[in-house]
C-alpha positions in Angstrom: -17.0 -6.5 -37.6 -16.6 -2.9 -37.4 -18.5 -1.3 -33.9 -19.5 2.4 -33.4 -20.8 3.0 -29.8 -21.7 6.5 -28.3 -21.9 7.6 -24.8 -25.7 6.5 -24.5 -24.8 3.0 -25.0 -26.4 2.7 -28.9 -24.5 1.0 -30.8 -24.3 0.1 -34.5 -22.6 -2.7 -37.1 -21.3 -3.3 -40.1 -18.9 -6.5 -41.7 -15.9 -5.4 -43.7 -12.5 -6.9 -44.4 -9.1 -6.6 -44.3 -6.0 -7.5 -47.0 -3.1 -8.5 -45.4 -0.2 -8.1 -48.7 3.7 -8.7 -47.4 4.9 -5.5 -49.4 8.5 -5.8 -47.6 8.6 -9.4 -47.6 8.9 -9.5 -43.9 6.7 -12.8 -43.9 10.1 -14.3 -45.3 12.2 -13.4 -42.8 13.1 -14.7 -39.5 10.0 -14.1 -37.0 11.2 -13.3 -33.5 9.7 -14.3 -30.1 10.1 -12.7 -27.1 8.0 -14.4 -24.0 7.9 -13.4 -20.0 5.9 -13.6 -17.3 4.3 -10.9 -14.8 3.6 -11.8 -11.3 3.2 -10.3 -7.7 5.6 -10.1 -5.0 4.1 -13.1 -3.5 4.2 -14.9 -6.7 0.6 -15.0 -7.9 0.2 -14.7 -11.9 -1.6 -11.3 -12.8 -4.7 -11.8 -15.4 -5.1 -9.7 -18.2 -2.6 -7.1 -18.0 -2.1 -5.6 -21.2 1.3 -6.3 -22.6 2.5 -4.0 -25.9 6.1 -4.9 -27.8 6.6 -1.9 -29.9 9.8 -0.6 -31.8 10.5 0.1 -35.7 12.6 -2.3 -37.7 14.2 -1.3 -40.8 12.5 -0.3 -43.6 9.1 -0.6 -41.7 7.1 2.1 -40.3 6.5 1.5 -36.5 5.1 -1.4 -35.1 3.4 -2.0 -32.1 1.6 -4.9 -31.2 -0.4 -6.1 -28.1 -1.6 -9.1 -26.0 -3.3 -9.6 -22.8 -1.1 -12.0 -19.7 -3.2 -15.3 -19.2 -4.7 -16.8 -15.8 -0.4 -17.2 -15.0 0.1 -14.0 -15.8 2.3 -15.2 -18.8 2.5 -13.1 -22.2 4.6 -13.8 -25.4 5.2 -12.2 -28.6 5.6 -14.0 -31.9 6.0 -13.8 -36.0 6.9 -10.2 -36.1 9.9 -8.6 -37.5 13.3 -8.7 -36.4 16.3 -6.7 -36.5 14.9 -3.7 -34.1 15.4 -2.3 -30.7 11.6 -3.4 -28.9 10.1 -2.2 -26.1 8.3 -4.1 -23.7 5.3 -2.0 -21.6 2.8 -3.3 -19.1 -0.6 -2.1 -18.7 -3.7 -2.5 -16.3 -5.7 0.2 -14.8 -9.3 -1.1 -14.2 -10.7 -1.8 -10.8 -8.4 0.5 -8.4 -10.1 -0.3 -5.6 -9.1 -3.9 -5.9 -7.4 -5.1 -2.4 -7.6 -1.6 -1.2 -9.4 -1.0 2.3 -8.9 0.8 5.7 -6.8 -2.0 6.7 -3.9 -0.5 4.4 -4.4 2.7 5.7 -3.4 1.4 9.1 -0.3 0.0 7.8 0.4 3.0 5.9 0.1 5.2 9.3 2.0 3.0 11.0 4.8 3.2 8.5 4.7 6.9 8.1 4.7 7.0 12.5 7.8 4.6 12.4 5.5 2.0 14.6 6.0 -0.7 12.0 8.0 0.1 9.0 7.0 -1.5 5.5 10.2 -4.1 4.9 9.0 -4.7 1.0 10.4 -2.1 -1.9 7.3 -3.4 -3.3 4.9 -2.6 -0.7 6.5 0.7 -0.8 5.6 1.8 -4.0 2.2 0.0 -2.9 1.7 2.7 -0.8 2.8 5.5 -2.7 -0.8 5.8 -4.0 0.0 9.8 -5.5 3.2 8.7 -7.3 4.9 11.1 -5.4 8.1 9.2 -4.6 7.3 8.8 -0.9 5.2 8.0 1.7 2.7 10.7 3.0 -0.5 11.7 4.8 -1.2 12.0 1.5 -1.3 8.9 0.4 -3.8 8.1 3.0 -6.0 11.3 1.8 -5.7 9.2 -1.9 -6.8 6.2 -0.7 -9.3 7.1 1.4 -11.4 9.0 -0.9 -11.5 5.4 -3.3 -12.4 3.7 -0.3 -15.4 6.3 0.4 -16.7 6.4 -3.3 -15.5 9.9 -3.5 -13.2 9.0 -6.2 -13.2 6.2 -9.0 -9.3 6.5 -9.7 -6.3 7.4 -8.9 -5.2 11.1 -9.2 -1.5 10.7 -10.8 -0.9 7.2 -10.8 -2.7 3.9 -12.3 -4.3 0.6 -10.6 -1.0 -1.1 -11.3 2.5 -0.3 -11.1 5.7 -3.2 -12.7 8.7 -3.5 -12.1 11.7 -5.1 -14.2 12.1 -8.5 -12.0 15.7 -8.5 -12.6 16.4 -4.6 -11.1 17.9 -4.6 -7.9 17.0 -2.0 -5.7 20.4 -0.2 -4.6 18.3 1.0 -1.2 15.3 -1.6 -1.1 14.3 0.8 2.1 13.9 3.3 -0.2 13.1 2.4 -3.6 12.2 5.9 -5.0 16.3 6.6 -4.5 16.6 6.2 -8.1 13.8 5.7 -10.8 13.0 1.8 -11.2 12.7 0.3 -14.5 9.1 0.1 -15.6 9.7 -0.9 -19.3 12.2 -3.3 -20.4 14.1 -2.5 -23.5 14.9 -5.3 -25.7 17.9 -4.9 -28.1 18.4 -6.0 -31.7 20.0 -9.5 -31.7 17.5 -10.2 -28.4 14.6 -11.3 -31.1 14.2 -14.7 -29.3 14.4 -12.9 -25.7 12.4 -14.9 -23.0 12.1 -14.6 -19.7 10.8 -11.1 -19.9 9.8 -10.8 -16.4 7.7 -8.2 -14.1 7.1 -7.6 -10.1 3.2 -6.6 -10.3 2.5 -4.0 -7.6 -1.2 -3.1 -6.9 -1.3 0.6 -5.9 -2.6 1.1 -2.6 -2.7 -2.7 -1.7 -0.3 -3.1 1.3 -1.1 -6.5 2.3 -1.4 -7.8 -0.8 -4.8 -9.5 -0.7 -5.8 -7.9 -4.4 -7.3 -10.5 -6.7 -5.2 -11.7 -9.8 -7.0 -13.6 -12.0 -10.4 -14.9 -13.0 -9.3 -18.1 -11.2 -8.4 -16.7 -7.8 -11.7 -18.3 -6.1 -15.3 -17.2 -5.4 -15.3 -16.3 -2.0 -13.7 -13.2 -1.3 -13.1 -13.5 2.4 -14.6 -14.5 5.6 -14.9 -12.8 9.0 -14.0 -14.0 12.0 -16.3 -11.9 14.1 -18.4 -9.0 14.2 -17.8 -5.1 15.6 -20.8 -3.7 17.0 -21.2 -0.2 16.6 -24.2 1.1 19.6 -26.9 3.5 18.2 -27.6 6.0 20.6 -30.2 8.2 19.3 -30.6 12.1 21.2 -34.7 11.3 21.6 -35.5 8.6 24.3 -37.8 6.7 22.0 -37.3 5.1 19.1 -40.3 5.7 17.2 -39.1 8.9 14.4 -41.8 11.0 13.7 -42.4 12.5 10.5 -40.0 15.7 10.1 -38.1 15.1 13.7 -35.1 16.5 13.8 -32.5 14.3 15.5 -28.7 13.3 16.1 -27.8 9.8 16.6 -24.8 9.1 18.2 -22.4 5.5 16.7 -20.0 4.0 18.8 -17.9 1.1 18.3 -18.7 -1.7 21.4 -15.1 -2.7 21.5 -11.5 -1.3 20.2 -10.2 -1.8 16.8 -7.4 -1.3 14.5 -9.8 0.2 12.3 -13.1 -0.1 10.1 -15.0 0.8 7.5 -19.0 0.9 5.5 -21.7 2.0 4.5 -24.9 3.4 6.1 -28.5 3.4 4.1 -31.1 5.6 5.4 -33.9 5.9 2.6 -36.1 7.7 4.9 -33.7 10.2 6.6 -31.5 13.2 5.0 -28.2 13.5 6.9 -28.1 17.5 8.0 -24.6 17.3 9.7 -22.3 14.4 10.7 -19.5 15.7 14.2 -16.7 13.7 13.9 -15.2 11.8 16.9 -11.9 12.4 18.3 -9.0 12.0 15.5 -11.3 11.6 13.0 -12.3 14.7 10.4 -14.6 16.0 7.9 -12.9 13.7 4.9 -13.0 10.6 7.2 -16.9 10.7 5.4 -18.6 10.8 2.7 -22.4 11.7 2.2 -24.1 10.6 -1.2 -27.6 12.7 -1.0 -29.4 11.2 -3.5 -28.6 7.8 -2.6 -29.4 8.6 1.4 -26.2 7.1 2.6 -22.7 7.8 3.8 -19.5 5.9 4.1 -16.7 6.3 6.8 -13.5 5.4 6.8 -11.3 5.2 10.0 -8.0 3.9 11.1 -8.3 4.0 14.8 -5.3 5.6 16.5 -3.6 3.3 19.6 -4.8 5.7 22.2 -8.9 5.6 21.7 -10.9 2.8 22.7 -13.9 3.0 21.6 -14.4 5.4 18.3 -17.5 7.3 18.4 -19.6 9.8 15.9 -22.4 11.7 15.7 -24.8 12.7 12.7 -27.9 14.3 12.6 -31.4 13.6 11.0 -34.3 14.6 9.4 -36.9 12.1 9.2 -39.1 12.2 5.7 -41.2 9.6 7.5 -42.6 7.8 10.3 -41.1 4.6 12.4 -38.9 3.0 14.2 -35.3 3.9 14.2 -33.5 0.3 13.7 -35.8 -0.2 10.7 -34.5 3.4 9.6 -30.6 2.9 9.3 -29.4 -0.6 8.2 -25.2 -1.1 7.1 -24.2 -2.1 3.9 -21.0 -2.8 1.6 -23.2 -0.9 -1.7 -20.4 1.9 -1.6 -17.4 1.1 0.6 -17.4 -2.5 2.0 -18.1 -3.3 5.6 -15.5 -4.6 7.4 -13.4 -3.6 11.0 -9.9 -5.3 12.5 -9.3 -6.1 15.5 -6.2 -6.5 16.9 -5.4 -10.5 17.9 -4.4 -11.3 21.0 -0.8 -12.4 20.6 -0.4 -8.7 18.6 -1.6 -7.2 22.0 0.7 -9.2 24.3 3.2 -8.1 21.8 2.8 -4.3 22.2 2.6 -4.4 25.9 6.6 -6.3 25.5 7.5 -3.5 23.5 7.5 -5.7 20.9 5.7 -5.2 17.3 5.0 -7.8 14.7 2.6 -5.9 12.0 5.1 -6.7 9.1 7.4 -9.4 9.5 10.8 -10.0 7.0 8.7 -12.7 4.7 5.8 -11.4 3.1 5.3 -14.7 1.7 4.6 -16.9 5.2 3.1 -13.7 7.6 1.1 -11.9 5.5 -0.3 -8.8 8.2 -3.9 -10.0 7.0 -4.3 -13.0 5.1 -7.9 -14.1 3.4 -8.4 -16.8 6.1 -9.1 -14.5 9.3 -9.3 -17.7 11.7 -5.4 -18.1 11.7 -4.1 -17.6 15.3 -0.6 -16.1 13.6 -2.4 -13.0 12.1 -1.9 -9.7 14.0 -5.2 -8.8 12.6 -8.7 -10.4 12.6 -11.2 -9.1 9.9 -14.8 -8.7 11.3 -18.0 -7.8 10.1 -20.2 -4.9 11.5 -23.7 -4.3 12.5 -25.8 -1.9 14.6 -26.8 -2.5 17.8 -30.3 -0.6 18.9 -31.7 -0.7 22.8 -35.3 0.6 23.0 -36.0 0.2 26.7 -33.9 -3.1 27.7 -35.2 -4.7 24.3 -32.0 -5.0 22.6 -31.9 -5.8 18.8 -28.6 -6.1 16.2 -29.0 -5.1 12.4 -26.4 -6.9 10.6 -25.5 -6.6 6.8 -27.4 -8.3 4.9 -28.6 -9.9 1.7 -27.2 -7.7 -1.4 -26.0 -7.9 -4.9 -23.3 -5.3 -5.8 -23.2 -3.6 -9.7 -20.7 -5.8 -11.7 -17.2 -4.1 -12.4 -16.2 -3.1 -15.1 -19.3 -2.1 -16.8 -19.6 -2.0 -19.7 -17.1 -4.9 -20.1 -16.0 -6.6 -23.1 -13.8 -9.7 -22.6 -14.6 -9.9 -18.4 -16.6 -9.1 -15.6 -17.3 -10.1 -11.8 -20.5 -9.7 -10.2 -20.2 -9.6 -6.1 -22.7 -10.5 -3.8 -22.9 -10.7 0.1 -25.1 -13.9 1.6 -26.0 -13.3 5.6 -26.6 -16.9 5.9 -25.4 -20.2 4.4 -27.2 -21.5 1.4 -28.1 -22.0 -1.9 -28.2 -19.4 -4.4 -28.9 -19.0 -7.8 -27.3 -16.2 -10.5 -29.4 -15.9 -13.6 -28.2 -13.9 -16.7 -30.8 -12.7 -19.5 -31.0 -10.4 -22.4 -33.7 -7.5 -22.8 -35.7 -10.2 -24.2 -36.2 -12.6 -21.2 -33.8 -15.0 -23.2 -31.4 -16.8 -20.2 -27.8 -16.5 -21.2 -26.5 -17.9 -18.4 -27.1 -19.4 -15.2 -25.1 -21.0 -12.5 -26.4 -22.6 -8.7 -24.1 -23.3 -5.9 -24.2 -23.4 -2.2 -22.2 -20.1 -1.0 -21.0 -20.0 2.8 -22.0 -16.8 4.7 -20.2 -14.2 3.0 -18.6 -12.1 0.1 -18.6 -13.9 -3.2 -18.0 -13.0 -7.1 -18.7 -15.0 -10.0 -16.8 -13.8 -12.6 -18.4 -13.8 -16.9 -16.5 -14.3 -20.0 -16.7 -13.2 -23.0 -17.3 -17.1 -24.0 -20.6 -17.5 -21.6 -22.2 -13.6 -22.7 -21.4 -13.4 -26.4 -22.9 -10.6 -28.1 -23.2 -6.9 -27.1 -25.8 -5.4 -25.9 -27.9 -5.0 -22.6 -28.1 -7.5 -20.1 -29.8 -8.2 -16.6 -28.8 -10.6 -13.7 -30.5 -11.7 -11.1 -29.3 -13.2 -8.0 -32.0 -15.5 -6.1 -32.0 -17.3 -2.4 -34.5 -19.3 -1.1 -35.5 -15.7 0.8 -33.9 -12.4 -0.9 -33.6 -11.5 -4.9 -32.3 -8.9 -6.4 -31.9 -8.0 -10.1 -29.0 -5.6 -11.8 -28.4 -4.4 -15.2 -25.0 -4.4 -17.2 -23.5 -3.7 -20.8 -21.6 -5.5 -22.8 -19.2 -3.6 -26.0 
């Protein structure tokens, strides 16, 4: 089947076929094999990274050929022709923002401050999110505008970085002394080479909590808490009028590490936003037409309570805490707190962010409750007071735009549940025709479900619909 697609989406199709003839007799030859595996620090398998083996044996024009790394993050070559110098190259540059959040900015600072150095060569280059051979404020800058929606890639680097397993770092605290091997070279009488093996390094993802495969599980994390940020607004009621012209100030009801997410205000334009102490202008991001901004903020040791202010215009009438409501549409809500063993910690002059074995004391782990982790992920909400009547606006019910779209072989749709309970994820085609559908009983939370290429067959436009016993929402995705 040959496809031609253009920018609109419209696509076309015709059949055709292809002769295969053996001109060289290479089919009577001697295939070769070569086999390896690519994996994380940690030693998770890495899903479909794209693995090419190219070279030119004699006689032959050049070959190259190419095949994706399995849930195990194993790839291997066969049946094609020997007696040539091959290259192996790893690939993989969707979904950047995959295990990237504030919480690796903190780590990053701290690094850069000397407060708690990385220890990992791999977390290194992990952090070296402009591929400039170190580890800068600049970095941060990177990251940050991802983490805001500012940016949907990386400047001058891609999602993932590998590294030849075998290389030994001659200065693992430095492992931009000398260039690392990022392709491995495989020699002439090496046709049967296995053990092929890469480090897989997720730019930007410091703590290593990126998801690897399709079969990594469907809850993404869980928080152990919440971080209430207090809405005061600059009028003493909290009924907007139409056109008012107000600030609000946000501040956070306890210290953090740092936080992040966004705010939705469909009825209010955002006229100016005066950044707290330590933060600045690019600690935000305003998104006009979708009447929200992000923030971003790793909280320096020093302030207790992080505060901002933005200003208003109201476009309508009624009452503020049903104006401004948090979400995780464009940067995911979440803040850290600090755990209490960290703190007694820091008062001994002691400091435990990054311990020698990534693989036992992870900084920040998926499972928030464990007492060992210097860092407790929490959710966040607003807090509003309108004359002693206190009320909290937590995150709530949403279902997030799959990634990638379009997609071909594999896509993950996310979702956030406020409460326990059953929910239902429905799949149909422009016709009404159900493609798939899938119920399960989700904990309070983030979740994905991730599509195949074997459950969505053919191209074309799809919807899916995500339903709870109280919320629905419906989306709209491609598939090439």
């Amino acid at each position: 089947e040959l496809w031609s697609v253009d920018a609109a989406g419209n696509f076309n199709i015709c059949e055709t076929y292809v002769i295969v003839q053996d001109n060289f007799g290479v089919c009577t030859g001697s295939p070769g094999t070569i086999a390896g595996q690519i994996k994380t620090e940690s030693g998770n398998g890495l899903e479909d990274v794209t693995v090419t083996l190219s070279g030119t044996p004699a006689g032959l024009p050049p070959q190259s050929f190419s095949t994706p790394t399995n849930h195990a993050g194993d790839f291997k070559f066969s049946y094609f022709p020997s007696g040539a110098d091959y290259m192996v190259t790893p690939l993989k540059v969707n979904d950047p923002l995959n295990g990237v959040s504030t919480f690796d900015l903190v780590l990053i600072n701290k690094h850069i401050l000397g407060l708690a150095p990385l220890l990992s060569p791999y977390k290194m280059i992990a952090a070296d999110a402009n591929n400039s051979r170190s580890i800068t404020t600049f970095d941060i800058i990177e990251l940050r505008k991802l983490i805001l929606g500012g940016a949907t890639d990386f400047s001058d680097n891609t999602s993932w970085r590998f590294v030849d397993k075998n290389y030994q770092f001659p200065n693992p605290a430095n492992p931009f002394q000398e260039i690392f091997p990022e392709i491995l070279h495989i020699g002439s009488g090496q046709a049967g080479a296995s053990n092929q093996n890469f480090v897989a390094v997720k730019v930007g993802d410091v703590n290593g909590n990126a998801i690897t495969g399709s079969l990594s599980g469907g809850v993404q994390d869980r928080a152990a808490g919440t971080l209430l940020f207090e809405v005061t607004p600059s009028v003493e009621r909290q009924e907007i009028k139409n056109g008012e012209v107000f600030s609000v100030d946000f501040t956070a009801a306890e210290k953090v590490a740092g936080y992040q997410f966004t705010m939705n205000f469909p009825d209010l334009d955002v006229l100016d936003i005066q950044p707290g102490e330590a933060m600045r202008a690019d600690h935000f991001a305003v998104f006009p037409d979708e009447h929200a901004l992000t923030t971003s903020f790793e909280v320096p040791d020093h302030i207790k309570q992080a505060q901002f202010r933005v200003t208003f215009r109201a476009r309508a009438a009624g009452p503020l805490n049903k104006m401004l409501r948090i979400s995780s549409r464009i940067t995911k809500a979440e803040a850290y707190r600090y755990n209490e063993v960290n703190e007694i910690n820091e008062v001994n002059g002691i400091n435990d962010l990054m311990t020698n074995d990534p693989m036992t004391n992870d900084p920040m782990t998926n499972d928030p409750m464990t007492n060992n982790d210097p860092m407790t992920k929490l959710d966040i909400a607003l807090r509003f007071n309108n004359d002693g009547v206190v009320s909290i606006a937590p995150l709530g019910f949403e279902l997030y735009q799959n990634t990638p779209n379009p997609w071909t072989d594999k896509t993950q749709i996310r979702f956030y549940l406020p409460d326990a309970g059953e929910a239902r994820l429905t799949v149909f085609d422009e016709q009404g025709t159900v493609c798939f559908a899938k119920n399960n009983w989700y904990d309070k939370g983030y979740h994905r479900i991730v599509l195949d290429g074997n459950q969505i067959t053919a191209p074309g436009m799809y919807f899916y619909r995500l339903e709870t016993a109280t919320e629905h929402a419906v989306r709209k995705m491609a598939k090439f």
